[in-house]
Structures are given as structure tokens and as C-alpha cells.
One Martini backbone bead per residue (centre of mass of N, CA, C, O) as a GRO file, in nm:
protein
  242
    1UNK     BB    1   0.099   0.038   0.018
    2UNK     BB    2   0.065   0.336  -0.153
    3UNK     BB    3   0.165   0.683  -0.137
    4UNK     BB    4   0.193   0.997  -0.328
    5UNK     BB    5   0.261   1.303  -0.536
    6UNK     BB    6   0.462   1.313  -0.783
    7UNK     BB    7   0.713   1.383  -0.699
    8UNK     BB    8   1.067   1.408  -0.813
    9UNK     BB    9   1.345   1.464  -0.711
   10UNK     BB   10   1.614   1.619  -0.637
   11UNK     BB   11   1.878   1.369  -0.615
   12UNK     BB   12   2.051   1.126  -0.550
   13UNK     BB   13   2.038   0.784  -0.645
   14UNK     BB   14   1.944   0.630  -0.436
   15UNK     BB   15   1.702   0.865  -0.356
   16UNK     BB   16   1.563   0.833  -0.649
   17UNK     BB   17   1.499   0.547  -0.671
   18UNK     BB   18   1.321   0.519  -0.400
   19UNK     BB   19   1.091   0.748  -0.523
   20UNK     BB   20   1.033   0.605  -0.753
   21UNK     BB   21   0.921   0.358  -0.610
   22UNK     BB   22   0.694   0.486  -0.477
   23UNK     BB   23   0.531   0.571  -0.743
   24UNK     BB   24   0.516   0.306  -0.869
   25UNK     BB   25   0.333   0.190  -0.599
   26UNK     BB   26   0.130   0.361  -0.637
   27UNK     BB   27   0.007   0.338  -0.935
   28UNK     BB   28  -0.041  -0.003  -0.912
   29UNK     BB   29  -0.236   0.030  -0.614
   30UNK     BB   30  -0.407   0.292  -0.631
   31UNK     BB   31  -0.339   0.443  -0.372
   32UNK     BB   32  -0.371   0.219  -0.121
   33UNK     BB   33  -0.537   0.345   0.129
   34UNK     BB   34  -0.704   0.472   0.451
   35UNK     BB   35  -0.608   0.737   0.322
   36UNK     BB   36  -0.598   1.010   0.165
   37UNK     BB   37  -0.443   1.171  -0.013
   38UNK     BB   38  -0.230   1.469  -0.010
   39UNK     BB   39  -0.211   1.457  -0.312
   40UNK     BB   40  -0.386   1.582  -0.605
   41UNK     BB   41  -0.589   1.468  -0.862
   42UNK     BB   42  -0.722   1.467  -1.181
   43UNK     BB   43  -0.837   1.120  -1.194
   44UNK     BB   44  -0.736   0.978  -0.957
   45UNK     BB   45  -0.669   0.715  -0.780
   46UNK     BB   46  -0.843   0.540  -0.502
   47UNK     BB   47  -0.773   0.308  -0.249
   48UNK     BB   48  -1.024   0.261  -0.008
   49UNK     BB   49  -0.974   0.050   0.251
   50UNK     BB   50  -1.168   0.188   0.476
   51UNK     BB   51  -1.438   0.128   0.272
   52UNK     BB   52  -1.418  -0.066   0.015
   53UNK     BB   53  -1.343   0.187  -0.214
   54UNK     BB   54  -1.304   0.285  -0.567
   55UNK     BB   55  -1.167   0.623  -0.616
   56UNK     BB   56  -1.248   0.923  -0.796
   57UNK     BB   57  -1.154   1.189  -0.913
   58UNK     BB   58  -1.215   1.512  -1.026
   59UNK     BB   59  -1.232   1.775  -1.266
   60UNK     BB   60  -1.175   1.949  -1.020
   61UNK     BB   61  -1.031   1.849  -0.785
   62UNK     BB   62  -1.266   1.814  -0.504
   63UNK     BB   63  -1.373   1.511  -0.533
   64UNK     BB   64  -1.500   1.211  -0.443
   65UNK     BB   65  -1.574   0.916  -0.626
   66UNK     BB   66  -1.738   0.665  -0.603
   67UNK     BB   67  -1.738   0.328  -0.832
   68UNK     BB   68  -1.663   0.069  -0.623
   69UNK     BB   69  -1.582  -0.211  -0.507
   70UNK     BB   70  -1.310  -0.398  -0.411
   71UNK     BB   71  -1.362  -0.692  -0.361
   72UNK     BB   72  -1.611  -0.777  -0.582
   73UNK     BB   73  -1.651  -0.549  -0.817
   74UNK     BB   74  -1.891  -0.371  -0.769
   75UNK     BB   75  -2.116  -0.147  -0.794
   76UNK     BB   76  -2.242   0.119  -0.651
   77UNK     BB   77  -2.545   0.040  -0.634
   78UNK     BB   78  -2.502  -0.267  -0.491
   79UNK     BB   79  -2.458  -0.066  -0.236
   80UNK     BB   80  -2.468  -0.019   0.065
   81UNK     BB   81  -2.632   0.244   0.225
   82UNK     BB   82  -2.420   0.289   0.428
   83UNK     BB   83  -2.213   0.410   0.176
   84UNK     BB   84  -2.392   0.605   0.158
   85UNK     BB   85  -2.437   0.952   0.071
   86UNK     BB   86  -2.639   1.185   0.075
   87UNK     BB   87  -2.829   1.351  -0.169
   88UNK     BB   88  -3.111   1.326  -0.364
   89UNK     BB   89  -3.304   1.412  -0.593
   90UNK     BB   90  -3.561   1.515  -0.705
   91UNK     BB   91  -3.855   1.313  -0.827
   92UNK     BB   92  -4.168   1.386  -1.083
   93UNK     BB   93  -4.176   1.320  -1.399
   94UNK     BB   94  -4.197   1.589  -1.591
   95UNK     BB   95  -3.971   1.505  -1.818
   96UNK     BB   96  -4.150   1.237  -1.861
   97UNK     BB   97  -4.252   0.986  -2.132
   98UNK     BB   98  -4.516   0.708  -2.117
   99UNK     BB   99  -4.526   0.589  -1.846
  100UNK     BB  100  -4.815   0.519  -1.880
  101UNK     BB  101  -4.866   0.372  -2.085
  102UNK     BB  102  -5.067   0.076  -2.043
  103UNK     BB  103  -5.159   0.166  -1.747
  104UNK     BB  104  -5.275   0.094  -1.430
  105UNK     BB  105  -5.376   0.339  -1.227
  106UNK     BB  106  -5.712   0.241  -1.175
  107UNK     BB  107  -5.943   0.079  -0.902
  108UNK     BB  108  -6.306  -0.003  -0.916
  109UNK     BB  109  -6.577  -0.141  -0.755
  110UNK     BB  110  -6.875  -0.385  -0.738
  111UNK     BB  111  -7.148  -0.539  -0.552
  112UNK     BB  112  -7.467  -0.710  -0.606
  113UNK     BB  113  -7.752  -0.871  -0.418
  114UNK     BB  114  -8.009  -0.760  -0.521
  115UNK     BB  115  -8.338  -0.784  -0.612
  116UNK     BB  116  -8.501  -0.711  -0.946
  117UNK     BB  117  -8.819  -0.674  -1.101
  118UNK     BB  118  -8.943  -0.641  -1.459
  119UNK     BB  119  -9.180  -0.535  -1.707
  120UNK     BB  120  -9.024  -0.335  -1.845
  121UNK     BB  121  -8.959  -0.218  -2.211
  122UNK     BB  122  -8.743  -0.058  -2.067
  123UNK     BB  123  -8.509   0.074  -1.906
  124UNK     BB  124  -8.346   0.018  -1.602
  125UNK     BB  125  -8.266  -0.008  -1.299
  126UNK     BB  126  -8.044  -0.281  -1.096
  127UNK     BB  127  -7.813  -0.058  -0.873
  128UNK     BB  128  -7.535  -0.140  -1.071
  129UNK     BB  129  -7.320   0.067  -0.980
  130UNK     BB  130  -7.019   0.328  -1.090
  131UNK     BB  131  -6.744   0.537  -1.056
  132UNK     BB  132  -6.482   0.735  -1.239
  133UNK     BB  133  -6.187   0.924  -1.187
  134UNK     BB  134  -6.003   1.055  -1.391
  135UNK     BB  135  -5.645   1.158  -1.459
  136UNK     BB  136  -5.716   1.186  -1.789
  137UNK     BB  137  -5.867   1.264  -2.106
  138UNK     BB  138  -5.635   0.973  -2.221
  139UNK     BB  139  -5.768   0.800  -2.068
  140UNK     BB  140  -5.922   0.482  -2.005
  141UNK     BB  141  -6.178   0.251  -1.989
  142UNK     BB  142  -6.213  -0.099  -1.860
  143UNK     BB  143  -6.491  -0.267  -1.812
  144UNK     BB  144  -6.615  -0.555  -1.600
  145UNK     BB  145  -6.887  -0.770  -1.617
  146UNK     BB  146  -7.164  -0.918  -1.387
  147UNK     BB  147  -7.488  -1.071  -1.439
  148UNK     BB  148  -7.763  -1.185  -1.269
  149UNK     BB  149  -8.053  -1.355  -1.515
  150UNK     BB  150  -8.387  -1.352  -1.576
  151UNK     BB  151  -8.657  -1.525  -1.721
  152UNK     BB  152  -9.039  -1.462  -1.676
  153UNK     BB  153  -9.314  -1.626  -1.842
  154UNK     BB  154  -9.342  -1.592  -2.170
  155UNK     BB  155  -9.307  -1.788  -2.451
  156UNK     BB  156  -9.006  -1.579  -2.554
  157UNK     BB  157  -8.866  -1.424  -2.361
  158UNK     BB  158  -8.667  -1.147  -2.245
  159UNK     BB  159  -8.352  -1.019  -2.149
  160UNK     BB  160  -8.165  -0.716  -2.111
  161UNK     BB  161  -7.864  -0.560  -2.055
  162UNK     BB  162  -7.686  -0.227  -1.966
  163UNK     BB  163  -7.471  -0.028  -2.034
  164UNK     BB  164  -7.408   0.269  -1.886
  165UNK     BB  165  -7.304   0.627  -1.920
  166UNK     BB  166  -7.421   0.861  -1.734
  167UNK     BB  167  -7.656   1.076  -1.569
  168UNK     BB  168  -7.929   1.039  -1.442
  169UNK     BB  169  -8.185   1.039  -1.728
  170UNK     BB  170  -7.876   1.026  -1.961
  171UNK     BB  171  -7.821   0.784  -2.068
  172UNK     BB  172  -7.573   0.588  -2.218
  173UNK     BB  173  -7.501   0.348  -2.445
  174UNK     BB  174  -7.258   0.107  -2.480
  175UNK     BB  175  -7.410  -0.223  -2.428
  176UNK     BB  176  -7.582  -0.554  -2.486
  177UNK     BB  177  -7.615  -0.810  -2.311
  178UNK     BB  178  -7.684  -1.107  -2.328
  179UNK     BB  179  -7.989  -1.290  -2.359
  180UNK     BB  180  -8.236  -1.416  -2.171
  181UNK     BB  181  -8.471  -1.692  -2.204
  182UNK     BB  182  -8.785  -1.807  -2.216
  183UNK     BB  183  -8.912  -2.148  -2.170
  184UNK     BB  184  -9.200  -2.240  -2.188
  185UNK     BB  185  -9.276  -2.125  -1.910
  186UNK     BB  186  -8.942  -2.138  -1.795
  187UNK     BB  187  -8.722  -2.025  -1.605
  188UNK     BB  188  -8.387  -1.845  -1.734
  189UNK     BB  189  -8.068  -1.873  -1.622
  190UNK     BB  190  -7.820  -1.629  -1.631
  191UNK     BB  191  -7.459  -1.505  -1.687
  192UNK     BB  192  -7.371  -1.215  -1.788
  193UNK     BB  193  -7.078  -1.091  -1.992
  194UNK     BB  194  -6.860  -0.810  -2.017
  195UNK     BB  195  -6.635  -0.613  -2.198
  196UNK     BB  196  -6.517  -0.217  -2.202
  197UNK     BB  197  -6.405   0.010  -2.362
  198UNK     BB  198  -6.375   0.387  -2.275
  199UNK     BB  199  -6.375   0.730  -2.392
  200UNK     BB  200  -6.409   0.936  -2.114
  201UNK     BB  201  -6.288   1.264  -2.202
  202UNK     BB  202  -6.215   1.306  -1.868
  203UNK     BB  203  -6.187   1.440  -1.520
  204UNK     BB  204  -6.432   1.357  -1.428
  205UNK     BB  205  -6.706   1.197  -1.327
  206UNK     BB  206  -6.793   0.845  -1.400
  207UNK     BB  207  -7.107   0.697  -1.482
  208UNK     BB  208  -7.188   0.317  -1.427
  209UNK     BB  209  -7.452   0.133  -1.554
  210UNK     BB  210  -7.695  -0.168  -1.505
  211UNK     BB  211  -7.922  -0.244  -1.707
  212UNK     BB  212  -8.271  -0.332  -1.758
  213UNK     BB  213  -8.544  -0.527  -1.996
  214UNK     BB  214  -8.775  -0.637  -2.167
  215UNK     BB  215  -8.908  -0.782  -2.488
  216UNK     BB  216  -9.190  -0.844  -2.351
  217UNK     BB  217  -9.500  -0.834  -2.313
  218UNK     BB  218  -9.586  -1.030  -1.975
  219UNK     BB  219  -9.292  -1.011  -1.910
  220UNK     BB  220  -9.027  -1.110  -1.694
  221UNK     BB  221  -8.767  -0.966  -1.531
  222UNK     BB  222  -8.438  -1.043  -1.370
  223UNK     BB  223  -8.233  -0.968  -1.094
  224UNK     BB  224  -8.067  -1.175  -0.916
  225UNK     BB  225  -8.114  -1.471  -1.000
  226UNK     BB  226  -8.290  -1.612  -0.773
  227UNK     BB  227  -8.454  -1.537  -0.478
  228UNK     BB  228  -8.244  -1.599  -0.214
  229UNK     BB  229  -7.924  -1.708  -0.325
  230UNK     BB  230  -7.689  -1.550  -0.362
  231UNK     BB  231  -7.668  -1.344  -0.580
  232UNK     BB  232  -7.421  -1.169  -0.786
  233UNK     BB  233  -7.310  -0.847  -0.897
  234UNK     BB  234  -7.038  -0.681  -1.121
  235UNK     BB  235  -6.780  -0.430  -1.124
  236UNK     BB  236  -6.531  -0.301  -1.301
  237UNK     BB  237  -6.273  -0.025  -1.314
  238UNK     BB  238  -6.032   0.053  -1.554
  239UNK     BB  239  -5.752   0.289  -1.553
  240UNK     BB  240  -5.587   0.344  -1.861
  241UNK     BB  241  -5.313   0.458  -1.998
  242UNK     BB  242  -5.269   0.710  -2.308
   0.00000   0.00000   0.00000
């Protein structure tokens, strides 16, 4: 272990050989002590060994840079925090683009398992609502629903049920569940599910709700049918960066 100044001196043979050896010792060594050098250069080496780790001096000359450990030859990176120092910048991410895109922001579900039945040929409230407020008018709204559904009466009914967003009395079809069917005047149950992408264009908060219908005069559409069976509907929103 050896440090150097590097000025080598008018001296005797003897006293020059040896002040040389001891820079180029100094050299071979990368300067490697447990205390820095008392004379420092622009990008000089120094192994200090009283922290385990090789550090190169700076282009003002004014500072050491840690650059990896000595033993393992690991990089700074990969050092225990203990060995870190100083404070990191803030970072806010305000000069990064694209970094949400295909990201799921947020996540926000709903389940009802209440019985409603209705005999209305126009769409009806099922109960099965969810709002969720984008944090950009350019993120994607997706949507996934499940609801248990019923058609009970004349032979031919049918049941309908509707995706729907914007406020109450104002609602907007966004798409509408498969439909299930009463067969010979036996009610039919069944599960509709549907996935639906949605250019919600807002950060305000958006209303969606699941809606449903008779397509037959004198039969009966249920929704979370039959009651009192523990049936249950769900919907899920998930806000997608875009």
C-alpha cells in the first residue's frame, strides 16, 4: 500500500531510485490507503481501503467519486446503503413521457346482490352502479361486468341488460349483455358478462351503470335472480393510461 505525491526530486542515485519507487508503487497500487492522498490530481485513482471501495478523484479536483467496491469489484449501485452518502434529487417525473401509457392507474369494482324484477320494455335501474374519475382526458376507461339474470313468463321472453354511462335520466348504451330467454314458460337463468374499452374524454367523474328490460309485453325480466339465493352482480373499472 502505497501513496505518492508524484513529484520526484533533484536527489542522489540512491534517494532517486527510491522516491521513484515508491511513485510507481503508488501507481500499480491505485494509490490504494486507508487515508486519501495528501496530494490529489484531476481523475487519480484511490483505493481506499478503510471503506472497501475504489474511488477516482473528480475533474475539478475538488472531490472523490465512489465507483465500485474493492472486494467483490460490484458498482455503486449494488452498495449497501450504509456506504451511501448525500442526498438524491427530487424527482417528479414532469420531464418523463409515456410512462403511463398501457398502465393501469387505478382500480375501482362494486357488487350488488340485491333481487329486482321489472316488467318495463324500456331499460330500468338494476341498482349496479360505479363512478371513477380519470386523472386524464386521454386514459381509457375498462370496464368488466357480470350480472345474474332471469326472464320468467310467456314463452319467448327475453331479458336484456345494458352498460350504460353518464348522470341519471341521461344515461348513454355503451353496449348490451347477451340476452337470456324464458323457454316455454319456464324461467331461464343465466350469467351475462361483457369487457368494454371506454374513451371516457373527462376528469370528472363518470357514472356507469348496468340497466336491464323485458323485449315482451307480460313477462318479467329479475336481475340477481332467483332471490334470496345469494346471487350476485359485479362491475370493475379500471382507469388504463393512454
Amino acid at each position: 500500500m502505497a501513496t505518492h505525491d508524484y513529484i520526484v526530486d533533484n536527489q542522489n542515485g540512491a534517494n532517486f531510485r527510491s522516491d521513484l519507487n515508491n511513485a510507481l508503487a503508488a501507481i500499480v497500487s491505485n494509490n490504494s490507503s486507508a487515508t486519501a492522498p495528501t496530494t490529489t490530481y484531476a481523475f487519480m485513482l484511490w483505493a481506499d481501503t478503510a471503506n472497501d471501495l475504489l474511488k477516482q478523484r473528480n475533474a475539478a479536483d475538488s472531490a472523490w467519486i465512489s465507483i465500485l467496491t474493492l472486494s467483490t469489484g460490484a458498482p455503486l449501485g449494488t452498495l449497501s446503503s450504509s456506504l451511501l452518502s448525500g442526498a438524491l434529487p427530487a424527482i417528479d417525473g414532469s420531464a418523463l413521457t409515456g410512462v403511463s401509457d398501457g398502465k393501469v392507474l387505478q382500480v375501482v369494482s362494486n357488487t350488488n346482490n340485491s333481487y329486482v324484477a321489472t316488467t318495463s320494455t324500456s331499460y330500468v335501474d338494476t341498482g349496479l352502479s360505479l363512478s371513477i374519475t380519470p386523472s386524464s382526458t386521454s386514459s381509457k376507461i375498462l370496464i368488466m361486468m357480470s350480472v345474474q339474470l332471469g326472464a320468467d313468463g310467456a314463452d319467448g321472453g327475453y331479458v336484456n341488460a345494458q352498460l350504460t354511462h353518464g348522470a341519471s335520466g341521461s344515461e348513454t348504451g355503451l353496449i348490451t349483455i347477451l340476452p337470456t330467454r324464458d323457454m316455454t314458460g319456464i324461467a331461464a337463468i343465466g350469467m351475462g358478462t361483457a369487457n368494454y374499452l371506454h374513451s371516457a374524454n373527462t376528469t370528472s367523474s363518470v357514472l356507469y351503470k348496468v340497466r336491464f328490460k323485458t323485449n315482451q309485453t307480460g313477462t318479467s325480466s329479475r336481475f340477481n335472480y332467483p332471490s334470496g339465493t345469494g346471487s350476485t352482480s359485479s362491475i370493475v373499472l379500471m382507469e388504463i393510461g393512454a
